[in-house]
SENUTI-231493 format. One record per residue (C-alpha): residue in three letters; x negated, z, y. Coordinates in steps of 0.25 Angstrom, whole numbers, m for minus. Each point is the difference from the previous one (the first is absolute). Layout:
! SENUTI-231493
  resn     c1     c3     c2
   ALA      X      Z      Y
...
END
This chain:
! SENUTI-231493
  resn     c1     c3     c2
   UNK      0      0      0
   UNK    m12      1     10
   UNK      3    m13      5
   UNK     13      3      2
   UNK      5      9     12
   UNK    m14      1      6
   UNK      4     m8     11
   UNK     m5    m13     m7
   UNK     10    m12      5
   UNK      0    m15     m5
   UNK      9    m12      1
   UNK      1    m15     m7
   UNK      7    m10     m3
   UNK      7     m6    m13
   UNK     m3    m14     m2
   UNK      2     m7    m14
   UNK    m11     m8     m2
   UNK     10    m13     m3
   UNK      7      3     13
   UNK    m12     m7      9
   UNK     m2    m13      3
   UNK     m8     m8     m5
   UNK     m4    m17     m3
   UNK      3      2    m15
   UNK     14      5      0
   UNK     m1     14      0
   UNK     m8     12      4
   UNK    m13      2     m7
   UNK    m14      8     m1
   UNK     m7    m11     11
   UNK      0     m2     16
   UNK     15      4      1
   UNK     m3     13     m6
   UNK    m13      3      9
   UNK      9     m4     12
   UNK     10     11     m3
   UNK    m11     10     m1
   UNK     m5     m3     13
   UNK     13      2      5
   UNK      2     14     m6
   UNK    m14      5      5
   UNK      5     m7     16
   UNK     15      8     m3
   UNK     m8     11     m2
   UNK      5      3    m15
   UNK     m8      5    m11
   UNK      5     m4    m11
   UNK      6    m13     m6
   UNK      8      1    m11
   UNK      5    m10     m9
   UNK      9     m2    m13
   UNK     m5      0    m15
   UNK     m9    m14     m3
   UNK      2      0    m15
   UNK      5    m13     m7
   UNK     13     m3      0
   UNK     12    m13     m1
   UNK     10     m7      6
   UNK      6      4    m15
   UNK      1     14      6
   UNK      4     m1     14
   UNK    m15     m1      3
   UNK      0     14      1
   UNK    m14      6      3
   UNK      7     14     m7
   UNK      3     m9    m12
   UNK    m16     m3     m5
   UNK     m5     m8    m13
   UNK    m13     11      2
   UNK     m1     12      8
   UNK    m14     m3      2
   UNK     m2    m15      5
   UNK      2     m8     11
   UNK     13    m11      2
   UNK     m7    m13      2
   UNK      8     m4     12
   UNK    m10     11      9
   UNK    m11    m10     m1
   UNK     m6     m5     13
   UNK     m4    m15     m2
   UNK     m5      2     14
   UNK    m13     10     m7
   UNK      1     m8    m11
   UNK     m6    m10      8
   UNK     m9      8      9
   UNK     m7      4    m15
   UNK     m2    m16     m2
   UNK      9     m1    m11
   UNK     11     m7      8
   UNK     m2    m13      9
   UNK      8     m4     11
   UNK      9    m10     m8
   UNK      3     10     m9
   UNK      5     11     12
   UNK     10    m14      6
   UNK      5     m2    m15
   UNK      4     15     m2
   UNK      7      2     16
   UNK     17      4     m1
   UNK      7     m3     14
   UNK      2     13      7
   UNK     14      6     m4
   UNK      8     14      0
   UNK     m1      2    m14
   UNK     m7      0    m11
   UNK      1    m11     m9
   UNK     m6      6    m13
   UNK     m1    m12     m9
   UNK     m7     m8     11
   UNK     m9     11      2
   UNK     m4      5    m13
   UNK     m4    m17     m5
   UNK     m8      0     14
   UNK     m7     13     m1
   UNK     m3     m4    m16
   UNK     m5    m13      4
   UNK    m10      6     10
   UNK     m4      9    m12
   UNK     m2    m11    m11
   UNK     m8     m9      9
   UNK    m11     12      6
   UNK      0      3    m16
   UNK     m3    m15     m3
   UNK     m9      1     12
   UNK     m8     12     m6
   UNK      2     m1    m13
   UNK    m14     m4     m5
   UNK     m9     13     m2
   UNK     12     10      5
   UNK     m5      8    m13
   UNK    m13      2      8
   UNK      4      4     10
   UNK     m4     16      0
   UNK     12      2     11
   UNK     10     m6     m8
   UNK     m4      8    m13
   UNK     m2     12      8
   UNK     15      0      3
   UNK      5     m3    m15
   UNK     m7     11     m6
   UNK      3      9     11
   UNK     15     m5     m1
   UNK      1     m3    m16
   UNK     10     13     m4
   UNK     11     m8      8
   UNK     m4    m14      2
   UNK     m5     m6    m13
   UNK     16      5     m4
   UNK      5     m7     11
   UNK     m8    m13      0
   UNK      5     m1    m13
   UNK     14      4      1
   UNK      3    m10     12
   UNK     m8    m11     m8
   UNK      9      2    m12
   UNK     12      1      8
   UNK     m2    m13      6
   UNK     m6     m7    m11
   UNK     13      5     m7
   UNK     11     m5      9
   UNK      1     12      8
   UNK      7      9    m10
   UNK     m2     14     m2
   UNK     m9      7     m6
   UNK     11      4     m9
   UNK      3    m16     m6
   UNK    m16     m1     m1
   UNK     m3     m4    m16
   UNK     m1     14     m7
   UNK    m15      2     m2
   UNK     m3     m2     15
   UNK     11      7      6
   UNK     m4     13    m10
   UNK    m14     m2      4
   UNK     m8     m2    m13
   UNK    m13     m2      2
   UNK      1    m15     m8
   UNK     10     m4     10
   UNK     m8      6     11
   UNK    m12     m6     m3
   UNK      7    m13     m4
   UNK      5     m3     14
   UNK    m11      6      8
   UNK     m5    m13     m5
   UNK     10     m9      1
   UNK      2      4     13
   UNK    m14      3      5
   UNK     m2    m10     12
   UNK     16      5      4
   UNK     m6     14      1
   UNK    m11     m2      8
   UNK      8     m7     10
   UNK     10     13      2
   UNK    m13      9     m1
   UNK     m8    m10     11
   UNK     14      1      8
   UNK     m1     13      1
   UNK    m12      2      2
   UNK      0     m8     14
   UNK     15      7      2
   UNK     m8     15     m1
   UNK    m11     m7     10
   UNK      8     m4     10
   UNK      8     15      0
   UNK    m14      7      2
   UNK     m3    m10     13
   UNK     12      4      5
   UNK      0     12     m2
   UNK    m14      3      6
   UNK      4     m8     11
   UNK     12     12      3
   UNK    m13     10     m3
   UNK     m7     m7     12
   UNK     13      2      9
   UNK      3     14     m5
   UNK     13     m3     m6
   UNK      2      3    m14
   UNK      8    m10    m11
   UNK     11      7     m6
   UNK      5     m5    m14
   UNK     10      1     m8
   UNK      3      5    m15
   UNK     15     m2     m6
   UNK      1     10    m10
   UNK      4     m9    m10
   UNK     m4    m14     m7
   UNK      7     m8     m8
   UNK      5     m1    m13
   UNK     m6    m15      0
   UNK    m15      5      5
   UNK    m13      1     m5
   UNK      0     14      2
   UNK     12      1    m10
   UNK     m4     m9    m11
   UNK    m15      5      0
   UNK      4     16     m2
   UNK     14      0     m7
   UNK     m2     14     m4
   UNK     m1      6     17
   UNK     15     m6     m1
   UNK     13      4     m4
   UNK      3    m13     m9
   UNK      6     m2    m13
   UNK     m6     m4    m13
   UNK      1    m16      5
   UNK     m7      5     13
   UNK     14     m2      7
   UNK      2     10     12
   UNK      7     12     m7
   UNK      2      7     13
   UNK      1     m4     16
   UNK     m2      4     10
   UNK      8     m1     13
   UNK      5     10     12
   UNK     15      7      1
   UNK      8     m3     12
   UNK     m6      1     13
   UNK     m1     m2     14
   UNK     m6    m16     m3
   UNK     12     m2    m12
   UNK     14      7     m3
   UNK     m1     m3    m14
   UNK    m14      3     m3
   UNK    m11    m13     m4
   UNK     m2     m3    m13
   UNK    m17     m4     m1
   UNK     m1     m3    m14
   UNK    m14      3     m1
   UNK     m4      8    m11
   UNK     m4     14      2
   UNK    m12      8     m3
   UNK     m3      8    m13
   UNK     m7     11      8
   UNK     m4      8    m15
   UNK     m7    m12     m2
   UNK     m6     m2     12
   UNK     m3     15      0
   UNK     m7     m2    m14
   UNK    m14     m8      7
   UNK      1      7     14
   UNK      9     m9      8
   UNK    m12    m11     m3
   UNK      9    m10      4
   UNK      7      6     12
   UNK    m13      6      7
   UNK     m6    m13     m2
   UNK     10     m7      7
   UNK      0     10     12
   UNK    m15      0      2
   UNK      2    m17     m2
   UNK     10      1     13
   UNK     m8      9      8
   UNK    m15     m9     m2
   UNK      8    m11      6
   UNK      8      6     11
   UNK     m3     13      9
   UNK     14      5     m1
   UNK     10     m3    m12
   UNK     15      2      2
   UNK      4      5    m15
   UNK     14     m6     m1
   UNK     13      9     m7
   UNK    m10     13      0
   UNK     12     10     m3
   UNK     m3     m7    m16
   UNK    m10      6      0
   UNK      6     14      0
   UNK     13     m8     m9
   UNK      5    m12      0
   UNK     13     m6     m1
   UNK      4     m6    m18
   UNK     10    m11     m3
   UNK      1     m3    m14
   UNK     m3    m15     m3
   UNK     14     m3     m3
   UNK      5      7     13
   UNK      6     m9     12
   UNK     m1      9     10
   UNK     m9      9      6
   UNK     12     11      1
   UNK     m2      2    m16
   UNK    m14      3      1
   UNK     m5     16      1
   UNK    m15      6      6
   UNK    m12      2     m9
   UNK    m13      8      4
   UNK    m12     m6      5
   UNK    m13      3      0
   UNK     m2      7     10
   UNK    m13      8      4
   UNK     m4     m3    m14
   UNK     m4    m14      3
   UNK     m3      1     16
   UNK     m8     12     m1
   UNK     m9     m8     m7
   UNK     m2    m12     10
   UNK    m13      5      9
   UNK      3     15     m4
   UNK     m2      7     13
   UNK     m4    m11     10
   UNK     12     m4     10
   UNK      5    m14     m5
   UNK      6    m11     10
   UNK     14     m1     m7
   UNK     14     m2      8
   UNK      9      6     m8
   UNK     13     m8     m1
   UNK      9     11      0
   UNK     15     m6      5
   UNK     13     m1     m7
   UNK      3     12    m10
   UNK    m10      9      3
   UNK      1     14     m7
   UNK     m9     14      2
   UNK    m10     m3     m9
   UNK     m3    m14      5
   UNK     m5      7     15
   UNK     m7     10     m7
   UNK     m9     m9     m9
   UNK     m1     m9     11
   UNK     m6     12      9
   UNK     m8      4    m11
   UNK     m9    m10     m1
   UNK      2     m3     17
   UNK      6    m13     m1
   UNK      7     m4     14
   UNK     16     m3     m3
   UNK      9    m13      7
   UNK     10      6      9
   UNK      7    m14      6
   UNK      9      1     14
   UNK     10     m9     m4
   UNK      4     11    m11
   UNK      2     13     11
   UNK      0     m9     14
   UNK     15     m2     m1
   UNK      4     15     m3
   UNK      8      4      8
   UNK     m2     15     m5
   UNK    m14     m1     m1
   UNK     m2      7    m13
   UNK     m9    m12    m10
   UNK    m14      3     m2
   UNK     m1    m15      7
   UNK      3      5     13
   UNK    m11     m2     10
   UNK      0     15      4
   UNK      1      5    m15
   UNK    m11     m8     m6
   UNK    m12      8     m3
   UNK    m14     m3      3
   UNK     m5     m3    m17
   UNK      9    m14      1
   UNK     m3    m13      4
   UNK     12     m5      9
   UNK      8    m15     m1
   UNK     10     m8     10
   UNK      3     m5    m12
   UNK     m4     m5    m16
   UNK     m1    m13     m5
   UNK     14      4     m8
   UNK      8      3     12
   UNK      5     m8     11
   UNK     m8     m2     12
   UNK      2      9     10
   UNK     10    m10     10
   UNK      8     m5    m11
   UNK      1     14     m4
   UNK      4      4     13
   UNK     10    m14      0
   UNK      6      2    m13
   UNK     m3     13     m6
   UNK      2     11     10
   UNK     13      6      4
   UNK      2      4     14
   UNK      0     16     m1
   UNK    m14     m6     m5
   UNK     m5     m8     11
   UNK      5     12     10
   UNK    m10      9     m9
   UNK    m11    m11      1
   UNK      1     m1     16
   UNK      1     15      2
   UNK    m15      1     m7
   UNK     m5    m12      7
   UNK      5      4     13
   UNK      7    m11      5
   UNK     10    m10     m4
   UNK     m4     m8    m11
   UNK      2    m15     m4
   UNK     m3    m12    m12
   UNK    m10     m4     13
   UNK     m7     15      1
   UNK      3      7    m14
   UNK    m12     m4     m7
   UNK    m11      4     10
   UNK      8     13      3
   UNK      0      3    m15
   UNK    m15     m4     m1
   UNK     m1     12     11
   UNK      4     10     m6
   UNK     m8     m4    m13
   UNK    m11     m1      8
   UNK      4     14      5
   UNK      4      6    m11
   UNK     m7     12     m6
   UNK     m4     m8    m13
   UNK    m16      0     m1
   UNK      1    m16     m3
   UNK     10     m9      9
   UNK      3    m14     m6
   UNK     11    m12      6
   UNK      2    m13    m10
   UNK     m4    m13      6
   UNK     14     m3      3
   UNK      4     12      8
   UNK    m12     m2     10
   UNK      5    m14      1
   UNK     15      6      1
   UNK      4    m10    m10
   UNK     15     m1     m6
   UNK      5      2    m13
   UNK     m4    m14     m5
   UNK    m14      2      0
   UNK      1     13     m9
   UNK     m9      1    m11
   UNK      9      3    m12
   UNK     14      5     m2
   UNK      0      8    m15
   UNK     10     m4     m8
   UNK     m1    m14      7
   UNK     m6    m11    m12
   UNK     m3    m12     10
   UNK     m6     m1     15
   UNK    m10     12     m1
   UNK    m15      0      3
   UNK      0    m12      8
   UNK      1      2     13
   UNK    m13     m3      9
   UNK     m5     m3     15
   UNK     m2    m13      2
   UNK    m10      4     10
   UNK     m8     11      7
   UNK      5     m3     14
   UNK      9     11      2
   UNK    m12     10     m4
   UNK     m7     m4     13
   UNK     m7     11      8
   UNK     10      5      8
   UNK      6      6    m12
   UNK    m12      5     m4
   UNK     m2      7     13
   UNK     14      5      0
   UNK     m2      6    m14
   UNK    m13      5      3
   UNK      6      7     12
   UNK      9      7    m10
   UNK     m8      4    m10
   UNK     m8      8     12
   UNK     10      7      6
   UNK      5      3    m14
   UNK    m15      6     m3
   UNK      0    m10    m10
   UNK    m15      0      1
   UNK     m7      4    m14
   UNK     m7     m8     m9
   UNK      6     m7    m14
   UNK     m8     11     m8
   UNK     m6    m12    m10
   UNK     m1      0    m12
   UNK    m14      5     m7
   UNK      0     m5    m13
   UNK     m6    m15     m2
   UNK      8     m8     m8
   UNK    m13     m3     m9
   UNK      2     16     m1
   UNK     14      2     m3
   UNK      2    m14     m7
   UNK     m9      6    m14
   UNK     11      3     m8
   UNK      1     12     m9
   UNK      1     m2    m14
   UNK     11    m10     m4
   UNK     12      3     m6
   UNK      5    m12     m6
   UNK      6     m1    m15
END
């Protein structure tokens, strides 16, 4: 807790990464992403933080929460930009690969675009790759999760794109015949995902270094959950609660709440924590120190599983049916850096019970207080009331799953609401002023981190949300077509506020290298 309630004050902005523009479709790890940290440092922010880069598909609502592997990077972060300042682009290759500018994201375009740029610098430096100490360096120190998913994503596409499930029975029980089998049958396949990745991890580490040099810290993002349908899953069945077949036995899923009436359904397997329990949480420390190598703050998604976590059966159809199991607990996050302060954002919204704050606070991981939840009361009794929220949190306009703040203000606050809302701004408010007064009194706020989404500093409506839950089509896709409106007297203005908040400190960086925290602990795996 030393770094909360001590005086010590920051603020930063959330920005998906697919959200900036770009020459290539969408937002990426190259110039875009170095502009936008330029443009925290002059709004005088400290941190950035994004949404989870794991590999997903327009098959699952291109999802970053929804992830064939919870330790790679999706493909479509890929800068052909640095691609071809490394020589392994040229410039006919850049014009081949450029999307017209738009205000969404058009995921099939994208993902052949960003693969393309991939295959060709592959081609390019495909001879001696295997020499190269760099490269090598980074498989062996990657091998417990990337030799899986190399060949998992190569089998999968070799396969029709089925899941691991439907893979012929030797493979998709991993016997070592099988294994082997297609290791070799697949081998140049597997070097190109393994090269990919290898340029994908390069290009995060430049950009983050460049955030280093400007005193702002990356903050990532780790969904609590992968898929069914994941490397992860097909490579440690037994960490899973699965059936004999290796079909999910149990899912997982939240009651209703505040983001849904009649609870969401996920469908992702849940955890068999004995099992897990059995090696040390191997797996589960190894992903956390893996998260906080490559970014200096992670954001754990749906912490309150880890002190229990919602079941549903898997013949259930709703979440109502589903009933609370025990987690983890200290058991596995007293484990993680025993001792030392770790830069987790604990994701602690929706049903959030005693013991969730108090393993939260043990370990002193800051908690997500948003205004849009406590704002509007007109009583002024939530926990996400500006006066009410305590130092140890880190303090939202709004999420990526809630509205942004002027279409909230349009279409989602009543008007004993809106009274409320002008009585703690001061002044009448309006769709024109809402957002910068709600940005105000986050910025305000007692919360020891302050943070606005990229559409709320823009005060953007309702269309240029980032996801609506429950919603199958339309999400993750809104973007900028271009950094004009973040010119410098924005920056000045939000500079301006972030001083007269005493929003001064620095981002507290992460100290672990991510050659440090990326050697895994010993694997876990069938």
């Amino acid at each position: 807790m030393s770094r909360f309630g001590d005086g010590w004050r920051t603020a930063g902005f959330l920005a998906p990464l697919t959200a900036l523009p770009s020459l290539y479709g969408t937002g990426d790890l190259g110039p875009e992403a170095e502009r936008m940290a330029a443009f925290v440092h002059e709004a005088g922010g400290h941190h950035w933080q994004i949404l989870p880069l794991n590999p997903t598909a327009p098959s699952l609502g291109n999802s970053p929460y929804s992830g064939f592997s919870a330790f790679a990077i999706w493909e479509i972060h890929v800068s052909p930009e640095i691609l071809f300042r490394d020589g392994l682009l040229d410039r006919a290759d850049l014009r081949g690969l450029e999307i017209p500018p738009g205000p969404r994201t058009d995921y099939p375009r994208v993902i052949a675009a960003k693969r393309e740029a991939l295959d060709r610098a592959f081609r390019n430096s495909e001879r001696g790759l295997l020499d190269d100490p760099a490269f090598r360096g980074f498989m062996e120190m990657n091998c417990a999760w990337l030799d899986d998913y190399a060949l998992f994503t190569s089998a999968k596409e070799r396969l029709g794109g089925i899941p691991w499930t439907g893979w012929p029975q030797d493979l998709k029980d991993r016997r070592d015949g099988a294994l082997k089998f297609w290791g070799t049958e697949l081998s140049r396949e597997i070097l190109r995902v393994k090269f990919g990745q290898w340029r994908l991890f390069g290009q995060l580490m430049r950009l983050k270094a460049k955030l280093a040099e400007l005193h702002v810290g990356l903050v990532g993002d780790a969904a609590f959950y992968v898929n069914h349908d994941s490397a992860d899953v097909w490579a440690n069945r037994r960490l899973f609660r699965l059936d004999a077949e290796g079909e999910t036995a149990l899912m997982a899923g939240v009651p209703p709440d505040y983001f849904s009436e009649h609870g969401q359904l996920w469908g992702n397997p849940v955890y068999d924590w004995p099992r897990h329990r059995e090696d040390g949480y191997a797996w589960w420390t190894h992903r956390i120190l893996h998260n906080l190598g490559l970014f200096d703050w992670t954001r754990l998604d749906h912490f309150r599983a880890f002190a229990a976590c919602w079941t549903v059966s898997a013949d259930g159809r709703t979440a109502r049916t589903g009933e609370w199991s025990p987690g983890p607990g200290l058991d596995l996050l007293g484990r993680v850096s025993p001792g030392s302060d770790l830069n987790i954002i604990a994701e602690d919204l929706g049903m959030i019970t005693p013991d969730v704050t108090e393993l939260r606070r043990a370990r002193g991981f800051p908690g997500m207080r948003v205004l849009q939840f406590g704002a509007g009361d007109p009583k002024g009794m939530s926990t996400h009331c500006p006066f009410r929220i305590e130092p140890d949190n880190v303090c939202y306009t709004g999420t990526h799953d809630s509205n942004t703040t002027r279409g909230w203000y349009r279409g989602e606050l009543d008007d004993k609401g809106r009274r409320a809302l002008d009585m703690l701004a001061g002044r009448r408010l309006d769709e024109s002023s809402v957002s910068r007064a709600m940005t105000a009194l986050v910025w305000t706020s007692p919360a020891s981190i302050a943070v606005t989404t990229l559409q709320d500093l823009l005060n953007l409506g309702e269309d240029c949300r980032t996801n609506l839950p429950g919603s199958p089509r339309g999400n993750w896709e809104w973007r900028m077509e271009s950094f004009a409106p973040l010119d410098e007297r924005l920056a000045a203005e939000m500079a301006e506020l972030g001083a007269v908040a005493g929003r001064d400190g620095w981002s507290h960086p992460n100290t672990l290298t991510y050659e440090e925290a990326a050697g895994p602990p010993e694997s876990a795996k069938d």
